[in-house]
C-alpha positions as CSV (number, residue, x, y, z in Angstrom):
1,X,-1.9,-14.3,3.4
2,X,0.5,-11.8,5.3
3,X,0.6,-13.8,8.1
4,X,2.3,-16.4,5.5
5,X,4.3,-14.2,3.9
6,X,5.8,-12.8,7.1
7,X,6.1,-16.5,8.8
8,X,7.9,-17.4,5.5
9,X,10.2,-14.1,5.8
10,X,10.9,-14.6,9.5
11,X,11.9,-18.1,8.8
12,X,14.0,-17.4,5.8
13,X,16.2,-14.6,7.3
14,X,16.8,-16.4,10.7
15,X,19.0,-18.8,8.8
16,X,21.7,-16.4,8.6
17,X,20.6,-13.8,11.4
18,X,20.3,-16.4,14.3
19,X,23.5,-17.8,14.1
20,X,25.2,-14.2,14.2
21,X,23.4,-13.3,17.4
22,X,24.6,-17.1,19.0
23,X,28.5,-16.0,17.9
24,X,27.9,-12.4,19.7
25,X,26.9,-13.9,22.7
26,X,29.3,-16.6,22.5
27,X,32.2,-14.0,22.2
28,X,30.6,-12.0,24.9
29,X,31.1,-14.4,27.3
30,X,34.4,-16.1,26.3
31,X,35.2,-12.1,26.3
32,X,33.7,-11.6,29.6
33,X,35.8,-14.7,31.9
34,X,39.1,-13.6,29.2
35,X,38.8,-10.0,31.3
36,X,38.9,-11.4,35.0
37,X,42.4,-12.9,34.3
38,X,45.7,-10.8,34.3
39,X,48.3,-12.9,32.7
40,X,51.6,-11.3,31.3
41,X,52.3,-14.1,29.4
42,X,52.3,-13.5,25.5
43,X,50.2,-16.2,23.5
44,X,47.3,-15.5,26.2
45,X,47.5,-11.4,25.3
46,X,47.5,-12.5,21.3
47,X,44.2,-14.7,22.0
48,X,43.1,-11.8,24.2
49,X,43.7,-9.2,21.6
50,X,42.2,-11.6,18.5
51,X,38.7,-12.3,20.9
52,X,38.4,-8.9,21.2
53,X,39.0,-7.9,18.3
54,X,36.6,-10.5,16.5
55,X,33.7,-9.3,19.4
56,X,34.2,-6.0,17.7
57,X,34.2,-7.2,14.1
58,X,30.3,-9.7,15.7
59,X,29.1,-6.0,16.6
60,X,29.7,-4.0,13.8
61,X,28.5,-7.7,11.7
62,X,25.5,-8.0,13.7
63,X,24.2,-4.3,12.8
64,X,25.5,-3.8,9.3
65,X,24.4,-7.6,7.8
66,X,21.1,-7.0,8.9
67,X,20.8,-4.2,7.0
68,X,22.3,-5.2,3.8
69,X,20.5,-8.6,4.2
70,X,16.9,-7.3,4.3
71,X,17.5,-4.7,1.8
72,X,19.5,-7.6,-0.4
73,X,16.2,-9.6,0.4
74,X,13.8,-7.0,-0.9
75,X,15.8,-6.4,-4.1
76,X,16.4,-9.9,-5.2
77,X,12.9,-11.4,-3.9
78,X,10.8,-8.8,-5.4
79,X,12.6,-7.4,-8.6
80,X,14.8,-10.5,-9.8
81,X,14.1,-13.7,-11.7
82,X,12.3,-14.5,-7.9
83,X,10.1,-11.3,-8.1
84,X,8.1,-13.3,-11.2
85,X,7.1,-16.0,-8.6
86,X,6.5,-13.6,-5.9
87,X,4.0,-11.5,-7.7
88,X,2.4,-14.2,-9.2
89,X,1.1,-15.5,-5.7
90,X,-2.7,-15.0,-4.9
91,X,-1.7,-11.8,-2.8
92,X,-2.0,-8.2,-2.9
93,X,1.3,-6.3,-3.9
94,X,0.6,-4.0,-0.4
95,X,1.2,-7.2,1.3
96,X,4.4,-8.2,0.0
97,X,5.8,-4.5,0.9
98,X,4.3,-4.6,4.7
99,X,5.6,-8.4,5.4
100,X,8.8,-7.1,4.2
101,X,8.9,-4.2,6.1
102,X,7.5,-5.6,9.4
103,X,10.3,-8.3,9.6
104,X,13.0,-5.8,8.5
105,X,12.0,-3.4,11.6
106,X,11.8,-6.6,13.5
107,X,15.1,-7.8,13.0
108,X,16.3,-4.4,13.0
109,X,15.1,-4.0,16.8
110,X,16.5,-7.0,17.8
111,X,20.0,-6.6,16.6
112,X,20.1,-3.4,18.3
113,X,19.0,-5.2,21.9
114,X,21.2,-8.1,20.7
115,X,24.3,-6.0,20.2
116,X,23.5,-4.0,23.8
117,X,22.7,-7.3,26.1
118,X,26.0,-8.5,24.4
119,X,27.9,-5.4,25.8
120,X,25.8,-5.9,29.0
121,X,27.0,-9.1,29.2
122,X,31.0,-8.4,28.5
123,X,31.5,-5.5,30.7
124,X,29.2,-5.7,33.4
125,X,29.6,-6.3,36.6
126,X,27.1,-6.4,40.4
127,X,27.8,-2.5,40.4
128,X,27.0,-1.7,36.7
129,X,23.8,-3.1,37.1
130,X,23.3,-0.6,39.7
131,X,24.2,1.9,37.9
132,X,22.3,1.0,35.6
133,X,19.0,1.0,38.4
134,X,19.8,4.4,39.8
135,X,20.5,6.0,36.3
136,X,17.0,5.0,35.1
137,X,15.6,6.0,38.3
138,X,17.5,9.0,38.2
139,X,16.0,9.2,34.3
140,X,12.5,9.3,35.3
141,X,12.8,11.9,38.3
142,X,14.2,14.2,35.5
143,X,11.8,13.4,33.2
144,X,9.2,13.7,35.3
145,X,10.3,17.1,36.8
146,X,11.1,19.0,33.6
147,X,7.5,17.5,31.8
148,X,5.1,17.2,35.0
149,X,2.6,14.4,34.7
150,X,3.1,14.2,30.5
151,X,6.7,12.8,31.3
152,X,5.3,9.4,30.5
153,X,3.3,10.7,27.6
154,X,6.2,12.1,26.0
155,X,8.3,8.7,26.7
156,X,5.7,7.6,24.5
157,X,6.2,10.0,21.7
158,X,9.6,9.7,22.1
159,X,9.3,6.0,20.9
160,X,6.8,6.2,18.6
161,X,9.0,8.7,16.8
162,X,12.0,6.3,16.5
163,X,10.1,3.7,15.0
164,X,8.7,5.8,12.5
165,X,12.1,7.3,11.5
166,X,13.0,3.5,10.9
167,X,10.5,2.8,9.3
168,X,10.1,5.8,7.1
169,X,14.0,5.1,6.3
170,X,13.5,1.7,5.5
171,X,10.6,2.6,3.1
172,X,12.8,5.8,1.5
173,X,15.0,2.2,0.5
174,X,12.2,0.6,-1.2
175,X,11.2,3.7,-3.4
176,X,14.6,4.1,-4.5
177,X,14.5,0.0,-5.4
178,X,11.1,0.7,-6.8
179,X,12.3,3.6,-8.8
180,X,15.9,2.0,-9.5
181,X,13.9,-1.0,-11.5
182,X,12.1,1.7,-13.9
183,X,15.6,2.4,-15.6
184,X,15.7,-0.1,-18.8
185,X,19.7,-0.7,-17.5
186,X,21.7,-0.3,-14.5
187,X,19.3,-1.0,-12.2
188,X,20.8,-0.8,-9.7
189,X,22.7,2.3,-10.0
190,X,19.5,3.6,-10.4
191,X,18.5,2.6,-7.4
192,X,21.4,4.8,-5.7
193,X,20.5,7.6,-7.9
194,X,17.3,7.5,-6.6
195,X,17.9,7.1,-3.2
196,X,20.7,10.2,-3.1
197,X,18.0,12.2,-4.9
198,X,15.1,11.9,-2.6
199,X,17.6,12.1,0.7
200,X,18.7,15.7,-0.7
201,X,15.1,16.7,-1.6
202,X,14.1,15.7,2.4
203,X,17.5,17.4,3.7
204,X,16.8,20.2,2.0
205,X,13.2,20.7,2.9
206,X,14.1,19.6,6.7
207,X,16.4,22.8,6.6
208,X,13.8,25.0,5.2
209,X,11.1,23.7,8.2
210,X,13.5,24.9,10.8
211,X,14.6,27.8,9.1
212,X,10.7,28.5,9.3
213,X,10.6,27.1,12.9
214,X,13.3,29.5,13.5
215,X,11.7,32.8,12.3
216,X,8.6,32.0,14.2
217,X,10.1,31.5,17.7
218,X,13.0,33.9,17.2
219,X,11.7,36.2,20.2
220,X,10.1,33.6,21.7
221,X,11.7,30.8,24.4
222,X,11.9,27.7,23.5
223,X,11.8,25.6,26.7
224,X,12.2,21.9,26.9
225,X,8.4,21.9,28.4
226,X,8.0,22.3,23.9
227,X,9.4,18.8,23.3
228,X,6.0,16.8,23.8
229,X,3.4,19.5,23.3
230,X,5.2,20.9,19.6
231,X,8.4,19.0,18.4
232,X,7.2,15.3,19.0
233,X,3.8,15.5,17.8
234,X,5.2,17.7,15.0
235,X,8.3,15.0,14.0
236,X,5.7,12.0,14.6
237,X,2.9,14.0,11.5
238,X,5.8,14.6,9.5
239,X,7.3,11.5,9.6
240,X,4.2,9.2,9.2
241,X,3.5,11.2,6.1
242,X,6.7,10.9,4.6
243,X,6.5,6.7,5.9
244,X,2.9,7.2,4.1
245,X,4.3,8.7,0.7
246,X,6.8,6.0,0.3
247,X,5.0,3.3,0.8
248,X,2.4,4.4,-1.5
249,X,5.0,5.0,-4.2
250,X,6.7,2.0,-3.7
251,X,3.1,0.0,-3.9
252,X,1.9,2.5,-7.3
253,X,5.0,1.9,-8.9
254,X,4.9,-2.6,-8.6
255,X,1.7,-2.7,-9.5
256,X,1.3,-0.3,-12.2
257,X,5.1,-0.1,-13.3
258,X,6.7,-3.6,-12.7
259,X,9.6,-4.0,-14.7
260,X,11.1,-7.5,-14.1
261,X,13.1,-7.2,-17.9
């Protein structure tokens, strides 16, 4: 059933997602030829100016909608006059959460690449590309000579850590909904008010783990050699249990709280 549920999701959001990644590129490349020509004439520097200015406006669309869109989704899918159909399908409520969240890093990913092959694709040229080569080269060299043979382990760390600070983000959003729907009115606002709650709680106990951190290795060096062997690992526990808490919170609170009033 979560294959379903994520096929349905997948299908359902590309109907407004798709078509904003085909107008990026689009304006990428009428943006890209628009650059090799040096006119001094006026009407072509007002078109100029507008397609550059609504390439800008595709960006900043392409990485905000997504965002607001899933989180839109969740919310009106799951806790709206729609949430009684959804949770009266022959599925578990985990399953509804995890399709959810799957296709919301998913998308998420692929705005990002879309909004960077789109700048690729505007403002490069023979040479940028390499650039591009010789700074990844030059990348791993570094890498490999400031973390020996673990430079590829802590590549891997490195990643894994990103997409478990997305997805614990994405699930610190679905508490607060969660949460949000257990106020009898203003729903919604609730929703905020939980949201601004729990991100002080986290800021504030991030600040007292480095304060901690701190003490600890005041006399001792901290070298960068630390990254993979301390701080990664140490980010990665923290941040699966915090991706952990929240989606067991969310999952506790729709199945034993569900408030669809």
């Amino acid at each position: 059933m979560l294959n379903k549920l994520m096929k349905y999701e997948l299908k359902a959001t590309s109907r407004l997602l798709v078509p904003l990644y085909l107008i990026l590129f689009i304006l990428s490349i009428v943006n890209r030829f628009i650059f090799n020509f040096n006119s001094q004439d006026v009407v072509f520097k007002i078109v100029n100016t507008f397609l550059m200015i609504s390439y800008v406006i595709s960006i900043f669309a392409v990485l905000i909608v997504t965002v607001i869109y899933m989180i839109v989704r969740f919310y009106k899918n799951l806790l709206t006059d729609e949430g009684y159909l959804m949770f009266t399908l022959p599925t578990k409520t985990h399953e509804l959460i995890t399709s959810k969240l799957i296709i919301t890093v998913l998308w998420t990913i692929i705005s990002v690449a879309a909004v960077l092959i789109s700048l690729f694709i505007a403002f490069s040229s023979q040479a940028d590309f390499v650039d591009i080569l010789n700074a990844v080269r030059d990348a791993i060299t570094s890498l490999n000579r400031d973390f020996g043979g673990n430079w590829m382990f802590a590549l891997i760390e490195g990643i894994v850590m990103l997409l478990l600070s997305l997805t614990t983000n994405i699930l610190m959003i679905y508490t607060s909904i969660a949460l949000g729907q257990l106020f009898s009115k203003h729903k919604i606002i609730g929703s905020f008010i939980s949201y601004i709650a729990i991100y002080t709680v986290i800021q504030f106990a991030m600040i007292i783990v480095l304060v901690i951190f701190g003490a600890f290795n005041s006399n001792t060096e901290v070298g960068i050699s630390v990254l993979p062997k301390v701080i990664l690992p140490t980010s990665i526990i923290i941040l699966a249990a915090g991706s952990s808490c929240f989606y067991l919170g969310t999952n506790y609170i729709f199945k034993k709280k569900l408030n669809l009033d």
